[in-house]
Phi, psi and omega in degrees: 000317191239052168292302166328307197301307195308341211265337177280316185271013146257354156312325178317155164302132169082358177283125171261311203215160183205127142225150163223126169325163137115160173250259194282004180218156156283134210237298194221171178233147200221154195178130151256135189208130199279149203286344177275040164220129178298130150004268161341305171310291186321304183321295183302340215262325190256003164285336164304293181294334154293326197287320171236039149299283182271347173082358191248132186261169200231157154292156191259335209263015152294356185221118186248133187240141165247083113359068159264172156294180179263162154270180192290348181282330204282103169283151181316142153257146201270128177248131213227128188204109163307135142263340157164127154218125164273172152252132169293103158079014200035066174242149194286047181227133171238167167219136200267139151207114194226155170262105174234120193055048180073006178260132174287134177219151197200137172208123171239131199248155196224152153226204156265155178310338166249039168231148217283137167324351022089261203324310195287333203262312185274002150277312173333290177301327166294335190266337168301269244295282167324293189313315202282330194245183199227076209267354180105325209199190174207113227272141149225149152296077168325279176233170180198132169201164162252157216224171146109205184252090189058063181044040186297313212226152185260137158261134182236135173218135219249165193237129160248106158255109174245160164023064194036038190238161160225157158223143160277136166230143166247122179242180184198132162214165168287107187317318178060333193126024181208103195283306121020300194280325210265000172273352193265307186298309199280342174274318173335290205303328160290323174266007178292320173324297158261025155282327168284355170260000000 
């Protein structure tokens, strides 16, 4: 009945697992959770997502969190945090600046004059995110376009090719004004798919 909600809440930041009760209303929300997130966020973060899941708001005091540690077998996952992307002067130049595993790193990618700002801000990121981390394998962009109700949301689609294999990933964000942050944001998103496996 609630497979959709579980599945948006575990998508959240710091969610390891969701189980939820109930037959037609949610009776309890039960979350595993990893400890670098507070509590209190989480909570706010998933009475947001039943309200516009379910159309209903939750009780708060219906959502109970268990906080671990990762164990010690449990490899570190590369932690990735935009911190600010631009277009320079509106030139086929961007400059990247993120926090990948708590180290600040800044790059600024160049293109050819006709090729779309899109491209450059998601090979930029990609080519930080391969330097920094260790994913196994090595990413192209397949595509990048915008969607939507007046183009609002970006789409990115990333190419993995490991161990003679390929995988696809897709990430989305909301554009907001900024087209640069929300091509940055949709790719995180696409590799946060495999940074959590």
């Amino acid at each position: 009945m609630f497979d959709e909600l579980k599945k948006k809440i575990e998508e959240l930041d710091g969610i390891i697992s969701c189980k939820i009760t109930g037959e037609n209303d949610v009776d309890e929300i039960h979350i595993l959770a990893s400890k670098d997130r507070e509590p209190k966020r989480i909570v706010r973060d998933i009475e947001t997502l039943t309200l516009i899941e379910l159309d209903r708001q939750i009780d708060h005091k219906k959502i109970s969190i268990a906080s671990i540690n990762q164990t010690e077998g449990q490899q570190e996952e590369d932690r990735i945090v935009i911190n600010s992307i631009y277009q320079v002067h509106n030139k086929p130049v961007c400059h990247l600046n993120l926090y990948i595993n708590d180290n600040l790193v800044e790059k600024e990618i160049s293109g050819l004059e006709e090729e779309p700002i899109a491209l450059i801000v998601s090979r930029g990121l990609i080519e930080l995110i391969e330097e920094y981390t260790d994913f196994g394998g090595k990413f192209r962009v397949e595509n990048v376009f915008t969607t939507g109700f007046n183009d609002q949301i970006v789409i990115v689609q990333l190419v993995l090719y490991k161990n003679k294999g390929q995988e696809r990933l897709l990430g989305a964000a909301y554009i907001e004004h900024n087209l640069p942050l929300a091509i940055g944001k949709a790719c995180l998103k696409a590799l946060n798919r495999r940074i959590g496996n």
